[in-house]
VEXKE-491524 format. One record per residue: residue number from 1; chain; x, y, z of N, C-alpha, C in turn. Coordinates in Angstrom, 1 decimal, padded with zeros to 4 digits. Layout:
// VEXKE-491524
<NUM A <X Y Z> <X Y Z> <X Y Z>>
...
//
This chain:
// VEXKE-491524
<1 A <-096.4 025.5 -018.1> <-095.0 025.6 -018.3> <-094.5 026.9 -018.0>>
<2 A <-095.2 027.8 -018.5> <-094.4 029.8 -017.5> <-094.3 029.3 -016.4>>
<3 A <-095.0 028.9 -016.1> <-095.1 028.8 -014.1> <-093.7 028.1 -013.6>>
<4 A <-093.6 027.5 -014.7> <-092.2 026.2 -014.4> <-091.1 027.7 -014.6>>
<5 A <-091.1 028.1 -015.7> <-090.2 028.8 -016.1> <-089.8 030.0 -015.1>>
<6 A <-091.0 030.0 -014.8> <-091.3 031.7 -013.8> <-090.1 031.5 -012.6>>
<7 A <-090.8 030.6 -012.2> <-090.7 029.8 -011.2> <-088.9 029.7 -010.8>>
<8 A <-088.7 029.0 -011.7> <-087.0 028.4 -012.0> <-086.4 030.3 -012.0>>
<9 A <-086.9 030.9 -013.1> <-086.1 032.3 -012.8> <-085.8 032.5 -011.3>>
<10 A <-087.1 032.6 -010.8> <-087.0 033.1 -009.5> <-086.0 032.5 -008.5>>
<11 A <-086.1 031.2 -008.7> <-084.9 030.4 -008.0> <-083.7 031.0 -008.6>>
<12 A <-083.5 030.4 -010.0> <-082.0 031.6 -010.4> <-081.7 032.7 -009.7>>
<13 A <-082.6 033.4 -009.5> <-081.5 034.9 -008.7> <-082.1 034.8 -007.4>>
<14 A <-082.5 033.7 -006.7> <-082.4 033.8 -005.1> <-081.1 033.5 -005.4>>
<15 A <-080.9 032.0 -005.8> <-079.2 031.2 -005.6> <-077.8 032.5 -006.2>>
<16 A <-078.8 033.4 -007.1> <-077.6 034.4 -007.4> <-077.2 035.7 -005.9>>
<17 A <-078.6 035.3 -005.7> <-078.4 036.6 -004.5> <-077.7 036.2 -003.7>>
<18 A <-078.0 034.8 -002.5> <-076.9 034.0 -002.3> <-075.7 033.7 -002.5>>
<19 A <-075.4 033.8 -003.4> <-074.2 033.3 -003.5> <-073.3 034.9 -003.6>>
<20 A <-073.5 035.6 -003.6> <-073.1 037.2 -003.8> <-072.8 037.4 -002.3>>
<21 A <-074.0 036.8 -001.4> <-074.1 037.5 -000.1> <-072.9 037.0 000.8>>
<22 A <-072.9 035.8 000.3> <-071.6 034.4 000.3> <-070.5 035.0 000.0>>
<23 A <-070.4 035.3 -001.0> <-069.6 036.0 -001.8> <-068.5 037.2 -000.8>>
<24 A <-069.2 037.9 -000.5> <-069.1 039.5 000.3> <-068.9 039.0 001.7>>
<25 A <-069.3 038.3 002.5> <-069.1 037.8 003.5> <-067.9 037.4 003.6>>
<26 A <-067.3 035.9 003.0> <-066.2 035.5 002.5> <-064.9 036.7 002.6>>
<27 A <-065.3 037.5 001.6> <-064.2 038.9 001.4> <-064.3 039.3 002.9>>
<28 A <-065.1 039.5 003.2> <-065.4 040.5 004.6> <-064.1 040.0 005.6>>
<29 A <-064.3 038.5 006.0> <-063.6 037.6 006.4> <-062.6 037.5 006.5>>
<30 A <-061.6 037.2 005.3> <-060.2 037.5 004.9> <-060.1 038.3 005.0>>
<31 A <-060.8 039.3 005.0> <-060.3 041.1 005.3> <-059.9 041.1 006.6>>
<32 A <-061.1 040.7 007.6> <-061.0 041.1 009.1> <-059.5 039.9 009.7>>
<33 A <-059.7 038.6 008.9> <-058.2 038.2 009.2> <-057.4 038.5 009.3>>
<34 A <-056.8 039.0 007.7> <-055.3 039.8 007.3> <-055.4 041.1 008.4>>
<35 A <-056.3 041.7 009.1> <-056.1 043.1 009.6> <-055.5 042.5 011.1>>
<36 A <-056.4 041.3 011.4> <-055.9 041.0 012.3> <-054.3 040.2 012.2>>
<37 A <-054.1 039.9 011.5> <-052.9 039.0 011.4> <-051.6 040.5 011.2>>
<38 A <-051.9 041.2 010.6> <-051.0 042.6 010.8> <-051.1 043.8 012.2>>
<39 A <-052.1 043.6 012.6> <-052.4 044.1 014.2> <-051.5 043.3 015.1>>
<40 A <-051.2 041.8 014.9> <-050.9 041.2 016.1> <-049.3 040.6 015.4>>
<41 A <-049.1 041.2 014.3> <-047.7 040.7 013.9> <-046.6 041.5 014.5>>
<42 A <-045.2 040.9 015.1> <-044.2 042.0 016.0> <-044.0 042.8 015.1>>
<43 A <-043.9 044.2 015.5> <-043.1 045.5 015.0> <-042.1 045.2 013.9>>
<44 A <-041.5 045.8 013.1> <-040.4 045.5 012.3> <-039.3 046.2 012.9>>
<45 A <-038.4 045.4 012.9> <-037.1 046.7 013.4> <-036.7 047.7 012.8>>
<46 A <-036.4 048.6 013.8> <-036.0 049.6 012.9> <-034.7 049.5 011.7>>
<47 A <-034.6 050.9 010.7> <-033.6 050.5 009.7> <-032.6 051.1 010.3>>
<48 A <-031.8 050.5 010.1> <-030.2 051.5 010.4> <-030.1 052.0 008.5>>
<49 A <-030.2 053.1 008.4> <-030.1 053.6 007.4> <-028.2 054.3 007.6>>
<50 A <-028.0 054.2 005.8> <-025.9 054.6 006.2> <-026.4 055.7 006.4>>
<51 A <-025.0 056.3 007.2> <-024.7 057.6 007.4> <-023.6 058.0 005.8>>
<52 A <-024.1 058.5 005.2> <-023.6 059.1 003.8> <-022.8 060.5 004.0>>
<53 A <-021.7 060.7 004.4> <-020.7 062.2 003.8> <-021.2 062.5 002.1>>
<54 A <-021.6 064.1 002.3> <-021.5 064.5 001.1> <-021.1 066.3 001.1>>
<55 A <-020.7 066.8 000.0> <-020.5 067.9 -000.3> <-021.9 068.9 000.0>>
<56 A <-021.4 069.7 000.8> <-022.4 070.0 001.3> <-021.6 071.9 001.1>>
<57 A <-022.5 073.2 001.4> <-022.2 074.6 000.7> <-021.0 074.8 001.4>>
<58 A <-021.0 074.6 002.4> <-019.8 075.0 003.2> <-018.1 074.4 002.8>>
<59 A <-018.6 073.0 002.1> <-017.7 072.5 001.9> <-017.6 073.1 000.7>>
<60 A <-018.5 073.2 -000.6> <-017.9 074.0 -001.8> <-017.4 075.1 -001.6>>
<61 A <-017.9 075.9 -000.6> <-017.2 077.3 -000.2> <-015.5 077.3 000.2>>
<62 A <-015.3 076.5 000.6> <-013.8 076.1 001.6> <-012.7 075.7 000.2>>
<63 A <-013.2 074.4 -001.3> <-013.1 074.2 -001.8> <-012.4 075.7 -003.0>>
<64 A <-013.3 076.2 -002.9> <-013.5 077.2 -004.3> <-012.9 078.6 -003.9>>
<65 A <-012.9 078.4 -002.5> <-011.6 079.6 -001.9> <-010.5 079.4 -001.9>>
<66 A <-010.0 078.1 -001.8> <-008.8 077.4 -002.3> <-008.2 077.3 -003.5>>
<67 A <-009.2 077.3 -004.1> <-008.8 077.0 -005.7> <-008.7 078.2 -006.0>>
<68 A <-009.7 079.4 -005.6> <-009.2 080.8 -006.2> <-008.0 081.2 -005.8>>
<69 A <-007.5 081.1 -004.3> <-006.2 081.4 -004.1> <-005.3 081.0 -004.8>>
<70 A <-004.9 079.8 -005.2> <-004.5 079.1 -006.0> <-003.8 080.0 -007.2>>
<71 A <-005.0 079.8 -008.1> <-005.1 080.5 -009.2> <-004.7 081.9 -009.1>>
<72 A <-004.5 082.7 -008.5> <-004.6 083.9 -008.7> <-002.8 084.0 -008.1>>
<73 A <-002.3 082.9 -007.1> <-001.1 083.0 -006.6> <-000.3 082.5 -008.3>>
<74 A <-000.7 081.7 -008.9> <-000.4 081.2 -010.1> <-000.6 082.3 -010.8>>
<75 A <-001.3 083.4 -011.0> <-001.7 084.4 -012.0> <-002.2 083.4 -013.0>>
<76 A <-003.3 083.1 -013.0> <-004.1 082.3 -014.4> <-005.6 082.3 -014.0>>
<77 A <-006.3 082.5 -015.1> <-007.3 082.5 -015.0> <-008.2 081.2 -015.5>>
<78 A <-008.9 080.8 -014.4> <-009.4 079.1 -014.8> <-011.2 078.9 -014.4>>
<79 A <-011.8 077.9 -014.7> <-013.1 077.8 -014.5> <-012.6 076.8 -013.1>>
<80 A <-013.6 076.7 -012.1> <-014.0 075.6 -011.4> <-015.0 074.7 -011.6>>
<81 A <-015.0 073.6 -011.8> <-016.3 072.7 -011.2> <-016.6 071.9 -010.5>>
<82 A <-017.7 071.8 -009.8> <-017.5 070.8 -008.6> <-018.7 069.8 -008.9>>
<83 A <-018.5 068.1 -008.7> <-020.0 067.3 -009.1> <-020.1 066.9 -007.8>>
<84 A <-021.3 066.4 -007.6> <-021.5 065.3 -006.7> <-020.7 063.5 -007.3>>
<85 A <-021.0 063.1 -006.4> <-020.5 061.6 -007.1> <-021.4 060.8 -008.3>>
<86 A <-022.4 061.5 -008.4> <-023.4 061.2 -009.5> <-023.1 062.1 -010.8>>
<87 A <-022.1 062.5 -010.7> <-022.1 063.5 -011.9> <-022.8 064.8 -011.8>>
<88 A <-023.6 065.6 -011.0> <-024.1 066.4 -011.3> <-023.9 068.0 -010.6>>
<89 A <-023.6 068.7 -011.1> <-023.0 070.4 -010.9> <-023.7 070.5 -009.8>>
<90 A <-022.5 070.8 -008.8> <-023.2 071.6 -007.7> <-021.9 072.8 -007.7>>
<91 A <-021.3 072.8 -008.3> <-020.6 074.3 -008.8> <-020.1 074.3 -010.2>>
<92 A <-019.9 075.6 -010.8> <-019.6 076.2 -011.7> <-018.9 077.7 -011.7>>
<93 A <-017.9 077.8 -011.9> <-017.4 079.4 -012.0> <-016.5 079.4 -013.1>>
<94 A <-016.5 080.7 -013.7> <-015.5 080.8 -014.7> <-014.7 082.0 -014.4>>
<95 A <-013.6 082.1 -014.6> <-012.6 083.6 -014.4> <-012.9 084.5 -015.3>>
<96 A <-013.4 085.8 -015.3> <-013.6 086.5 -016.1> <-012.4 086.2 -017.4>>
<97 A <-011.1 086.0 -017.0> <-010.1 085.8 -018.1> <-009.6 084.4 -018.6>>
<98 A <-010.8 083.6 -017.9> <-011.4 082.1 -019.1> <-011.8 082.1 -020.1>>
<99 A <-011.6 081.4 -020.9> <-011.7 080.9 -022.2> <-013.4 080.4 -022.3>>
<100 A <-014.5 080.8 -023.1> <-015.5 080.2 -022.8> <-015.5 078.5 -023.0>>
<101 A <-014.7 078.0 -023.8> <-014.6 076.6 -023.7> <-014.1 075.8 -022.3>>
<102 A <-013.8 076.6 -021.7> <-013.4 076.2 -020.5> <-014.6 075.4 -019.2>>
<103 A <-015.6 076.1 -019.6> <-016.9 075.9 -018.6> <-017.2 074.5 -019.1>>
<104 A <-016.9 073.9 -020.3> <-017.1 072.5 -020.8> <-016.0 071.7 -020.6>>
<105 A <-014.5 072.3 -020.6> <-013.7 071.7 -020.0> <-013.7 071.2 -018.7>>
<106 A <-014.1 071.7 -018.0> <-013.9 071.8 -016.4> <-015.3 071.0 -016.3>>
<107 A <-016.4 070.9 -016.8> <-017.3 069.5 -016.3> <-017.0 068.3 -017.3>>
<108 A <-016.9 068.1 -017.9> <-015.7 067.2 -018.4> <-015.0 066.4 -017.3>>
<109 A <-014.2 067.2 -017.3> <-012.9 066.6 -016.3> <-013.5 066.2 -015.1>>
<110 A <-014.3 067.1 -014.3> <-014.9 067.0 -013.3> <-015.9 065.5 -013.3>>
<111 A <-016.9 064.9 -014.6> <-017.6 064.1 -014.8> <-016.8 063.1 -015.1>>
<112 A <-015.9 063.2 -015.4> <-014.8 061.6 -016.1> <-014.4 060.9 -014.5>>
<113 A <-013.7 062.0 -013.5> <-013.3 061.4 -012.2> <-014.2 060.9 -011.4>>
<114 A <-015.6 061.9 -011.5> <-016.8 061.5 -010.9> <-017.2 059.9 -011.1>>
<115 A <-017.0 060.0 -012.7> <-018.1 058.3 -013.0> <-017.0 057.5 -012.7>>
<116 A <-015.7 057.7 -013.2> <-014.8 056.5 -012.9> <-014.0 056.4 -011.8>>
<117 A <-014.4 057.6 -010.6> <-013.4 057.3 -009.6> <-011.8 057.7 -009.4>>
<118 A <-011.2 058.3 -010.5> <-010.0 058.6 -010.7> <-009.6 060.1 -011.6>>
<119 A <-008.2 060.0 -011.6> <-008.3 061.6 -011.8> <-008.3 061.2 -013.2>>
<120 A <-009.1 062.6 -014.3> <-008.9 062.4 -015.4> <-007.8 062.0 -016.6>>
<121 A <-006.6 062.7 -015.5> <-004.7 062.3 -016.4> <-004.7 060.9 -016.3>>
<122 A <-005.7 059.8 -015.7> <-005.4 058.6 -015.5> <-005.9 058.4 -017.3>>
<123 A <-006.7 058.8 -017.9> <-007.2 058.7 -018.8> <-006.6 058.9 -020.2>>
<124 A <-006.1 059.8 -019.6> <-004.8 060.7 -020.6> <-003.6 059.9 -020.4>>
<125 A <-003.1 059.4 -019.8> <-002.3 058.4 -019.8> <-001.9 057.3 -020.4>>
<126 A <-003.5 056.9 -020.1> <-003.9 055.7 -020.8> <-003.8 056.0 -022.4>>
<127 A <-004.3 057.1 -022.9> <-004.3 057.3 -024.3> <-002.7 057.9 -025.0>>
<128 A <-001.8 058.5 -024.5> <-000.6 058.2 -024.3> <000.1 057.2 -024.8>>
<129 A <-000.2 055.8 -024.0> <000.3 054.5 -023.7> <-000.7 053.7 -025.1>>
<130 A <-001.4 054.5 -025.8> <-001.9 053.4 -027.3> <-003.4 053.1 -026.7>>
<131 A <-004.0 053.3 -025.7> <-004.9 052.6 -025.3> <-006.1 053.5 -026.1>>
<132 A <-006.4 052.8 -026.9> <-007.6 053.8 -027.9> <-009.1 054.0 -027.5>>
<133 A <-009.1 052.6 -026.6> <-010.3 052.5 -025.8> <-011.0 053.4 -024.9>>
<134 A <-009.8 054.3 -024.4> <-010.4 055.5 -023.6> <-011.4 056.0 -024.2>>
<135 A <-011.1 056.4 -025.9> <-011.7 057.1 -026.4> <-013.6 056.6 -027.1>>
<136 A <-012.9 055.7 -026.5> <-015.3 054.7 -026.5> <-015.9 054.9 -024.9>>
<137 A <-015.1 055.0 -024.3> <-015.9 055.0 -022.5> <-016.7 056.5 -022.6>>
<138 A <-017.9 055.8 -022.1> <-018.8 057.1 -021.9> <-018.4 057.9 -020.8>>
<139 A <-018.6 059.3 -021.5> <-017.9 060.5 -020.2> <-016.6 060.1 -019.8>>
<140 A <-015.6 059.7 -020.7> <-014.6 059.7 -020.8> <-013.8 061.3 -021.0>>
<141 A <-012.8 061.4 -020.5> <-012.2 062.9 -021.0> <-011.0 062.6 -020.2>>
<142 A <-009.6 062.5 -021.7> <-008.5 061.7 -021.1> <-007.6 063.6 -021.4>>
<143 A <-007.7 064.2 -020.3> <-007.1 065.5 -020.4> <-007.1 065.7 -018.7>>
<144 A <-005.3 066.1 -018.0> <-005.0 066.3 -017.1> <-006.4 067.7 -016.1>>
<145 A <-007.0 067.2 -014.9> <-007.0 068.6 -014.4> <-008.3 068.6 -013.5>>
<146 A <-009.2 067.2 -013.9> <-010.3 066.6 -013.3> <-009.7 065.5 -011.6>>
<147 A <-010.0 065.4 -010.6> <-010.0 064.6 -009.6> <-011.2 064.4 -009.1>>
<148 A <-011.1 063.2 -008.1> <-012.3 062.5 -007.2> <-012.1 063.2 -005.9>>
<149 A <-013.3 063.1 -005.1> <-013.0 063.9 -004.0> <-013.1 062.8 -003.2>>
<150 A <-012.2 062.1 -002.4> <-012.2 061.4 -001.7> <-012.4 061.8 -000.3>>
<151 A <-013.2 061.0 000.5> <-013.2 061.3 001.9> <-013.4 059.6 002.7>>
<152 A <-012.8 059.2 003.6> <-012.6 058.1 004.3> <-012.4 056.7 002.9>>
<153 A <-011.7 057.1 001.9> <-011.9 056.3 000.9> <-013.0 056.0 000.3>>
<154 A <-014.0 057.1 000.1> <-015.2 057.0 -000.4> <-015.2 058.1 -001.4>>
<155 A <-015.8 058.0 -003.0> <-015.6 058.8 -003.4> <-017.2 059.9 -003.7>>
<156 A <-017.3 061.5 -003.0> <-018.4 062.0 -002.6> <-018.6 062.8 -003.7>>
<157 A <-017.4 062.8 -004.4> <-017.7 064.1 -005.4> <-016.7 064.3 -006.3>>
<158 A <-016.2 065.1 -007.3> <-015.1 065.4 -008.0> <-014.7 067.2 -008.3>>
<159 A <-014.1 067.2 -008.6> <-013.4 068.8 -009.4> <-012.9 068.5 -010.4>>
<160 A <-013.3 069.8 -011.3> <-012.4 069.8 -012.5> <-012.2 071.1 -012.5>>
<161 A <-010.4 071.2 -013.1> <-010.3 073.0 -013.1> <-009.4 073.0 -014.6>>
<162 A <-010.1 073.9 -015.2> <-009.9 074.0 -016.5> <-009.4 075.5 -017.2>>
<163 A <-008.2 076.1 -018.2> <-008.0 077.2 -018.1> <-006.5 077.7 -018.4>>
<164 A <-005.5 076.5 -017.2> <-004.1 076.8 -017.1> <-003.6 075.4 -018.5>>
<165 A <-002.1 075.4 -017.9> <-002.2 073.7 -018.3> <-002.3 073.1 -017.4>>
<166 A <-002.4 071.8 -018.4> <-003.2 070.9 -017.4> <-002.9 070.1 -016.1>>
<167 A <-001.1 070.5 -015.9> <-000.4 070.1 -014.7> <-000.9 071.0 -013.5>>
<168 A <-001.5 072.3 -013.8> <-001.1 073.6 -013.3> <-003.2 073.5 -012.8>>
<169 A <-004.0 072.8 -014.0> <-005.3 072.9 -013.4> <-005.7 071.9 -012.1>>
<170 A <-004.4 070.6 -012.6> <-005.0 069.5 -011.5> <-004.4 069.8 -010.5>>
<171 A <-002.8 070.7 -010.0> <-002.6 071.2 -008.3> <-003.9 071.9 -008.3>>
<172 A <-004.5 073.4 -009.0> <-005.5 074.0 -008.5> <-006.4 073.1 -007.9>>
<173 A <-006.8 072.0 -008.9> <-008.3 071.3 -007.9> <-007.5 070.7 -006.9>>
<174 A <-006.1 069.9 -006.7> <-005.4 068.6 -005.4> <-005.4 070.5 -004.4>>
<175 A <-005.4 071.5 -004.5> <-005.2 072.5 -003.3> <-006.7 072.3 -002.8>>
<176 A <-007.7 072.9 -003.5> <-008.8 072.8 -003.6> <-009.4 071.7 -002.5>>
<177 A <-009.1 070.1 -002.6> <-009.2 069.2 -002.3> <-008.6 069.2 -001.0>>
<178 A <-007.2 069.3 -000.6> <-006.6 069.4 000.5> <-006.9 070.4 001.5>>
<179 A <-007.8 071.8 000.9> <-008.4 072.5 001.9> <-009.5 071.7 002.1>>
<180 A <-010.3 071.4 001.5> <-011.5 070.5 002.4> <-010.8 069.5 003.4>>
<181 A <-010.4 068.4 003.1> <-009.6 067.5 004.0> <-008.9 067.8 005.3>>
<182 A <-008.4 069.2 005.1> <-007.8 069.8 006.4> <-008.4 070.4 007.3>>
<183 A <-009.7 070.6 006.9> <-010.7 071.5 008.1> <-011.3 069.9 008.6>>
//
C-alpha cells in the first residue's frame, strides 16, 4: 500500500506541475494577445487641450503700476492683492502707510470676487438689503474694494485693494484692471 501511496503522490505533483506549466503558458498567451491587440490598435487622436488666459508677471506688473499710481494720485495709502481664479496670492503689497489689518483686508476682498465671480460690494449690498445669508457663504467678505478680473468674459483672477474707503479701494483695483485690458 506505500507503493500505492508513493505512487499517487507522485502523480499529484506531476498533475500539479502541469497544470502550473498550463497555467503560465495560458498567461503568456493573453499577454502576447493584448500586446498585440494594442500594437495593431489605430493611434488615439490627438487632444486639443483649452488654450487658458491667465495672469501671468507681466500682467501683475502693469496691474500694480496702475493701482500705485492710483493711490498715490488719491494720496492714500492701500495694500494690493492679486489671486488667481482659484483663490490663491500671486500678489501682495502693503503701503508703508497701511494699516496692518489691511493685508487681510485686501485678500478677503480679493478671495470673495475670486470664488464668487463678482465684485465684493455685490456682497455688501446684499447685506444692506437684510440678506443675512451673506454672512454663512464661505469666503464671503460683503465690504466694497475686491473685483474679478475678467478677460473675454472669463473670470482669470481677482484684486482686492484695501486701506482707503471702500468706494475709493474698488476705483484703485477697476484702474488697476483697466490697465491690463488696455495693453
Amino acid at each position: 500500500m506505500e507503493q500505492t501511496e508513493f505512487a499517487f503522490t507522485g502523480a499529484d505533483k506531476m498533475l500539479r506541475t502541469m497544470q502550473r506549466k498550463l497555467t503560465m503558458a495560458l498567461i503568456a498567451a493573453t499577454a502576447a494577445l493584448q500586446l498585440a491587440a494594442v500594437a495593431t490598435a489605430a493611434p488615439a487622436p490627438p487632444v486639443d487641450l483649452p488654450q487658458k488666459k491667465h495672469l501671468n508677471l507681466a500682467a501683475i506688473k502693469t496691474m500694480v503700476a496702475a493701482a500705485e499710481a492710483e493711490a498715490q494720485k488719491r494720496n492714500v495709502q492701500v495694500t494690493i492683492c492679486i489671486m488667481d481664479e482659484n483663490s490663491n496670492v500671486l500678489f501682495l503689497q502693503k503701503a508703508d502707510g497701511a494699516g496692518m489689518n489691511t493685508l487681510t483686508f485686501a485678500q478677503r476682498k480679493a478671495r470673495h470676487s475670486a470664488t464668487y465671480r463678482q465684485p465684493s460690494k455685490a456682497a455688501a449690498d446684499r447685506l444692506k438689503g437684510g440678506d443675512m445669508s451673506v454672512l454663512a457663504m464661505p469666503d464671503a467678505f460683503p465690504n466694497q474694494g475686491g473685483l474679478p478680473i475678467r478677460v473675454d468674459g472669463v473670470v482669470i483672477g481677482a484684486i482686492g485693494v484695501s486701506g482707503a474707503a471702500s468706494d475709493v479701494d474698488e476705483a484703485i483695483g477697476q484702474t488697476a484692471i483697466d490697465a491690463l485690458l488696455k495693453n
